[in-house]
C-alpha positions in Angstrom: 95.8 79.2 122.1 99.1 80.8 120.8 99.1 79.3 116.8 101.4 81.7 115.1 104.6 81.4 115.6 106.9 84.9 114.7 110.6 85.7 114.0 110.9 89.4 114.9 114.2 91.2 112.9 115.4 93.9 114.2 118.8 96.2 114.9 116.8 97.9 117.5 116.7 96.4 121.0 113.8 98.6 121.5 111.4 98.1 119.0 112.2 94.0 119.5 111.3 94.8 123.0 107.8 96.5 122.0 107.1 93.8 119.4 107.3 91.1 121.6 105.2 92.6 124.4 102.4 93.8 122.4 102.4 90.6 120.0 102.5 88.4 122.9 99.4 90.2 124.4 97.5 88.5 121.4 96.3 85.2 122.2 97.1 83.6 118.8 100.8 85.1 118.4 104.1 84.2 119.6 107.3 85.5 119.2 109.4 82.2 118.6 112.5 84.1 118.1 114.3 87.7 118.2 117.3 88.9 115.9 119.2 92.5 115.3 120.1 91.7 111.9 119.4 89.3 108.9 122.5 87.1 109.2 121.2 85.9 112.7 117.9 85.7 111.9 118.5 83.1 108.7 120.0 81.1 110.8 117.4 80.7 113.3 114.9 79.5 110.5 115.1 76.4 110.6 115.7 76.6 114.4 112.2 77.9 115.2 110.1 77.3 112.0 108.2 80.6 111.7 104.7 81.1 110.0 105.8 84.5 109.7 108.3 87.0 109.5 108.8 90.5 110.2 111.3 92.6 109.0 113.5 95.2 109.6 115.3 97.1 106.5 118.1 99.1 107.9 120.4 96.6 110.0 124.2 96.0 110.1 126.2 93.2 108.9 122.8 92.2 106.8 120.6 94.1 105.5 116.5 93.3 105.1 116.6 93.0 101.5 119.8 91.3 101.7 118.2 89.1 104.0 115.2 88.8 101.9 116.6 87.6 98.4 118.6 85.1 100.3 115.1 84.0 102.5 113.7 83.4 99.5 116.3 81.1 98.2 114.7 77.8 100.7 111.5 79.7 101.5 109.5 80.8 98.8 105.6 81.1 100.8 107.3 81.9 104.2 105.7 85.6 104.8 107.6 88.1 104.9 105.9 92.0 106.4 108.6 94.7 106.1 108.1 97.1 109.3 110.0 99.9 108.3 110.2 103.6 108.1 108.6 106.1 106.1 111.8 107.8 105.3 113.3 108.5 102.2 115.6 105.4 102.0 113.2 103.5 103.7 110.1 104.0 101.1 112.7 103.2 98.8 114.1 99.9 100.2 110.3 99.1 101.1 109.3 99.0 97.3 112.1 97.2 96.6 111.4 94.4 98.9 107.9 93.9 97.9 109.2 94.1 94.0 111.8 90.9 95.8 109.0 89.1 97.2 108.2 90.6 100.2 104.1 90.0 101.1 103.4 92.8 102.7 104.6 96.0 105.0 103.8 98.5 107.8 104.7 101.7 108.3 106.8 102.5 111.5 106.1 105.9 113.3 108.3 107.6 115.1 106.6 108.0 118.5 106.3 105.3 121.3 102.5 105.3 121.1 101.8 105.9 117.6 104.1 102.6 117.1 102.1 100.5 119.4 98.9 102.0 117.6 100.4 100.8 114.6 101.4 97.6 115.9 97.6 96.8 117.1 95.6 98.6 114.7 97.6 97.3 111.2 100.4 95.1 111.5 98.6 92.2 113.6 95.7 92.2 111.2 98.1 91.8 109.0 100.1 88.9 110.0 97.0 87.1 110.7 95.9 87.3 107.7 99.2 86.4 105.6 99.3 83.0 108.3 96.2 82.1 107.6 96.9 82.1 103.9 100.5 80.5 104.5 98.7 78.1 106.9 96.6 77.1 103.8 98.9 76.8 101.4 101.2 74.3 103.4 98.6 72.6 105.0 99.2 73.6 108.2 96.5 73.5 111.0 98.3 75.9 113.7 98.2 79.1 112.2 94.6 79.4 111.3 92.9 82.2 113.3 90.1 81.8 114.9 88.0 84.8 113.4 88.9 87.2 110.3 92.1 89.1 111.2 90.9 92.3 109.3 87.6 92.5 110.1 87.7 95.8 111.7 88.1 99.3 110.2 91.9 99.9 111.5 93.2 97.3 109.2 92.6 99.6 106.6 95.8 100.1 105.0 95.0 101.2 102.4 91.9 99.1 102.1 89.4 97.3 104.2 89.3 93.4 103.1 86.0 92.1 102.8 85.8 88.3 102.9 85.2 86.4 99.7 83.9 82.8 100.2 86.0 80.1 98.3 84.8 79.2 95.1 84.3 75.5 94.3 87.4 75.6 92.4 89.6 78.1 91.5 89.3 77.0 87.5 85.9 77.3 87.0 84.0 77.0 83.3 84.1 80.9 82.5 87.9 80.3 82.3 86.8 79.4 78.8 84.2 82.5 78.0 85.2 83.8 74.3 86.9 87.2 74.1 84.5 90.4 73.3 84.3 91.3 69.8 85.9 94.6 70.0 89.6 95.0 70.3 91.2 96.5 73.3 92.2 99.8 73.3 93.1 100.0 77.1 94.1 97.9 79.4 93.5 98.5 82.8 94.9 97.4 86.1 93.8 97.1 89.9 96.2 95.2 92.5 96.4 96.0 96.4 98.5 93.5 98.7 101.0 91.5 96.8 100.4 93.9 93.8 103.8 95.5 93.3 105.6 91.8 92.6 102.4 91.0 90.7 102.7 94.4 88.7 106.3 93.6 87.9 105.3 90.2 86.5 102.7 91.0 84.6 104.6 94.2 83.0 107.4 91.7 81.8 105.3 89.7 79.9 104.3 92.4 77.8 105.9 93.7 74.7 107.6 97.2 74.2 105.6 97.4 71.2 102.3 96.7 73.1 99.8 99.1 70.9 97.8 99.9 73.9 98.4 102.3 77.0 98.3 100.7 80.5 96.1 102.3 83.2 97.3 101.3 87.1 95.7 101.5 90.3 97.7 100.5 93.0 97.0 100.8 96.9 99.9 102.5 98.5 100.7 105.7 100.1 101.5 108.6 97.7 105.3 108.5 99.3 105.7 104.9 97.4 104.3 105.5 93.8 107.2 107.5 92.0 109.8 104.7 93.2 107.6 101.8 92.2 106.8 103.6 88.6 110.4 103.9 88.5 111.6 100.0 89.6 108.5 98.8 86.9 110.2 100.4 84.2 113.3 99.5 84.8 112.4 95.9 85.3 110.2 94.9 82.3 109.2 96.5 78.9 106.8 98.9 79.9 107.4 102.6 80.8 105.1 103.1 83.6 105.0 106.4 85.0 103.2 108.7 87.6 100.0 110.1 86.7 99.6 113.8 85.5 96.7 116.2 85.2 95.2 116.0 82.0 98.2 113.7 80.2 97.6 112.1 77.2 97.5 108.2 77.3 100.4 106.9 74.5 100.2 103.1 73.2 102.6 101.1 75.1 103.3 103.1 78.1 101.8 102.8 81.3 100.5 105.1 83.4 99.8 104.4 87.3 97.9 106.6 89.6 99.5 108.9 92.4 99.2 108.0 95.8 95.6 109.5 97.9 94.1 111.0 94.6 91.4 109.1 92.2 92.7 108.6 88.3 90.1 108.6 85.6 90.0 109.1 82.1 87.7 111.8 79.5 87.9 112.5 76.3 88.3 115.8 74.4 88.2 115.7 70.6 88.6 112.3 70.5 91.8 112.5 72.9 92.1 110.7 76.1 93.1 112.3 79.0 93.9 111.2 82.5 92.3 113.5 85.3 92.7 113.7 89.0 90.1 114.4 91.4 89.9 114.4 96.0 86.3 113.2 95.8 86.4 111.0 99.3 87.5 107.0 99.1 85.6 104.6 97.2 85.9 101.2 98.8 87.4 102.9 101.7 90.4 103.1 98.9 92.1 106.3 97.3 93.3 106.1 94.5 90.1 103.6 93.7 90.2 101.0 90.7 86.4 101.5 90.6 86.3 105.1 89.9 89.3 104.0 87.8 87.1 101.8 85.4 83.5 102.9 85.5 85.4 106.1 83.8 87.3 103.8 81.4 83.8 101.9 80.4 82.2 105.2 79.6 85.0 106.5 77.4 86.3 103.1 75.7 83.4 101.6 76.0 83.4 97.4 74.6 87.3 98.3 73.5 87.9 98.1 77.7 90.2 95.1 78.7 90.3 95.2 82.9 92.9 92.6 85.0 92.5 92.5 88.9 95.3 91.3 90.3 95.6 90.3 94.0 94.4 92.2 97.1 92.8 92.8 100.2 88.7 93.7 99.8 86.4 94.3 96.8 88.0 97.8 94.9 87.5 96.9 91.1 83.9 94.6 91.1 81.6 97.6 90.9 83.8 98.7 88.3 84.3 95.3 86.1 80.7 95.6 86.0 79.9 98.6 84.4 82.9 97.3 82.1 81.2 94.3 81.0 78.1 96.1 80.7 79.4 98.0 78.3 81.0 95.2 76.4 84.1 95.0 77.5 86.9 92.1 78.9 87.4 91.3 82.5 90.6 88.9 83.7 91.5 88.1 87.0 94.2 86.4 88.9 93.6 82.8 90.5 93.2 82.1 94.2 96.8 79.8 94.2 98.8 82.6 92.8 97.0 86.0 94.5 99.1 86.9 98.3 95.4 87.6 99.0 92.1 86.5 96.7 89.9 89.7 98.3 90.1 91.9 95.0 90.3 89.0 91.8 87.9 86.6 94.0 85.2 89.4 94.6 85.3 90.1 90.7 85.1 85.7 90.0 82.3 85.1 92.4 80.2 87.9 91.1 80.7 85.8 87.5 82.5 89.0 85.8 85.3 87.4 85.0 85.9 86.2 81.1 89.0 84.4 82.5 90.7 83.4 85.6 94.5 82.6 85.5 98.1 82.3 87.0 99.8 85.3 87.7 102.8 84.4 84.4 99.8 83.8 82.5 98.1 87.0 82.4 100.7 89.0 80.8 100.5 86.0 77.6 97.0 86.4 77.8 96.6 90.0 77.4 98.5 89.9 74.6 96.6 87.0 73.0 93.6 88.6 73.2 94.7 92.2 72.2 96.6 90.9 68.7 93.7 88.1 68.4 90.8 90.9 68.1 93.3 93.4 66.1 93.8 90.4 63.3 89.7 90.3 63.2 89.2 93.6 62.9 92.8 94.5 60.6 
C-alpha cells in the first residue's frame, strides 16, 4: 500500500523522470507531484499535501534554498531532503539548507547508475524514515512504514541507525539528577541527522566569553565540514573551527572534527591537544563521538560535560559511559525536538543521561551548569 506521498523538485526533466520511476517501484512511495523549480513546487503544496519533500538546489526562477526559507514560513515539520550535488557550490548551498531547516540530504552522483544506487541504497531509507517521524508528529496514520526504513547496511550515510525503543516519556525523573561536583572544563558534542541546525542553535546560546573549549563530532562527508565551521561562526558566538593535528584547545572556541578522520584529545605537560587518527569506523561512523569522548574521559576526567544532540544510530553511548564513569556530565536532547532520537535516545535509555532537554534549552543549560560548579569551586 502506497502511504507516502512525495513532491519531487527539480530543473532537470531527467532526474524527475528517474525519481519517479524508481520511487514508484517502492510499494509505500508515491510521487504526488513533479516540479522544475521552487516557485511551482510551493504552489502545489497545498495542492497535493506531501509527507515529504525532495529538493533540488540549483533551479531557475527559484532557487532550493530560496524555496526552503519560504517552505518553512506555513510548514515548519514538512520534511525537507536536499538531493543535490557534491560540487563546490553545491556542498556549499547543501550546508546552508540544513543550517535553514532542511532535515536531511543525499548526495547526487554523476552517472546514471550510481544515481539510481543512490536513490535505492540512501535516499529511500531516508525518506522513510523522516515520514515516519513526520507521520508521528502530526498524527498521521498513512505514512508509517511497515518495517524500519534503515535497517540495512546501505543506509549508512554516514551512520547506521539502530532502533531505540520509546521511552515511557520523554521527561523522565533523571531530568532532575544534580550536576557532578567538578566543574567543566570541556564540553563536548556529538549530533548526526538534524545536527547542523541543532549545532547552530545550541552555539547561539552560548557566550563569547564561554571559559571552556567546545569539542564537535559531526557526521558528514569531509567536503562539508570547513563550510559548516564557517556558517557556525558566523551565526552564533562561538568560533568553531576545523580540526588540526596536534592544536591546542583555547577557552571559548570550538573545535569540530574533519570529515572521514577520528578527533581525540592527549595531554602533554599539562596541554591539551587534539590528534587525528584513520583507525577504521567506530559505530560504522568516522569521525566517531565515541572515540571522541572515551579520550576526553581519560584526559579530563570528572571535569567532562558531553551533549548528544540528534541522530541516526548509537555513536556517543559507549562513550557517555566511560564519561560518567569517570565522573563526568552527560545531557542529551529530547525525543520532540531531535529530527531523529537514534543518538540522544540510545544515551537516555541506557540511564546515562543527567538531563534530558529541548533543543533552546541545552545551550542555557550548559551554561548553568558550567558557571554553577565554577562559583562552588571559585
Amino acid at each position: 500500500m502506497k502511504t507516502i506521498r512525495l513532491l519531487v523538485v527539480d530543473d532537470s526533466a531527467f532526474i524527475r523522470r528517474v525519481l519517479t520511476r524508481l520511487l514508484s517501484e517502492d510499494p509505500e512511495l508515491n510521487v504526488v507531484a513533479t516540479a522544475a523549480n521552487g516557485r511551482l513546487a510551493l504552489s502545489k503544496l497545498g495542492q497535493v499535501d506531501p509527507d515529504v519533500v525532495l529538493l533540488d538546489i540549483e533551479m531557475p526562477e527559484m532557487n532550493g534554498l530560496e524555496t526552503l526559507e519560504e517552505l518553512r514560513k506555513n510548514y515548519a515539520r514538512l520534511p525537507v531532503i536536499m538531493f543535490s550535488t557534491l560540487t563546490h557550490p553545491g556542498v556549499r548551498a547543501t550546508v546552508d539548507a540544513l543550517l535553514l531547516g532542511a532535515n536531511d540530504y543525499a548526495t547526487k552522483p554523476d552517472g546514471q547508475d550510481d544515481v539510481e544506487q543512490a536513490i535505492r541504497k540512501v535516499l529511500i531509507p531516508k525518506i522513510k524514515m523522516h515520514a515516519a517521524k513526520y507521520a508521528a508528529s502530526v498524527g498521521r496514520t498513512r505514512s508509517a512504514p511497515t518495517a524500519d526504513p534503515v535497517a540495512s547496511d546501505a543506509a549508512k550515510s554516514p551512520c547506521i541507525r539502530a532502533p531505540v525503543d520509546k521511552p515511557a516519556s520523554a521527561h523522565t525523573s533523571f531530568a532532575t539528577r544534580p550536576a557532578g561536583s567538578r566543574k567543566p572544563e570541556v564540553i563536548v558534542i556529538a549530533s548526526s541527522t538534524g545536527g547542523p541546525n541543532a549545532l547552530a542553535m545550541l552555539l547561539s546560546h552560548l557566550p563569547e566569553d564561554l571559559p571552556v573549549p567546545i569539542l564537535i563530532v559531526q557526521h558528514m562527508p569531509a567536503a562539508f565540514i570547513r563550510r559548516l565551521a564557517f556558517r557556525l561562526s558566523s551565526q552564533g558566538n562561538v568560533i568553531v573551527r576545523e580540526g588540526e593535528n596536534d592544536g591546542v584547545l583555547r577557552p571559548g572556541e570550538g573545535c569540530i572534527a574533519p570529515g572521514e578522520k577520528h578527533m581525540a584529545v592527549n595531554m602533554v605537560r599539562r596541554k591539551v591537544f587534539v590528534t587525528f587518527n584513520d583507525d577504521p569506523p567506530v559505530n560504522s561512523c568516522k569521525p566517531a563521538a565515541d572515540v571522541l569522548f572515551k579520550s576526553v574521559a581519560d584526559v579530563y576526567g570528572a571535569a567532562s560535560l558531553a551533549v548528544v544532540l540528534t541522530g541516526m544510530g548509537k555513536d556517543g553511548r559507549d562513550g557517555c559511559r566511560a564519561i560518567k564513569e569517570a565522573g563526568g556530565q552527560v545531557l542529551v536532547q529530547d525525543e520532540e525536538s531531535s529530527v531523529v532520537w537514534g543518538m540522544p535516545g540510545s544515551v537516555a535509555k541506557a540511564g546515562l543521561a543527567d538531563a534530558m532537554h529541548p533543543l533552546d534549552e541545552l545551550g542555557p543549560e550548559i551554561v548553568r551548569r558550567i558557571l554553577r560548579n565554577r562559583a562552588k569551586q571559585d
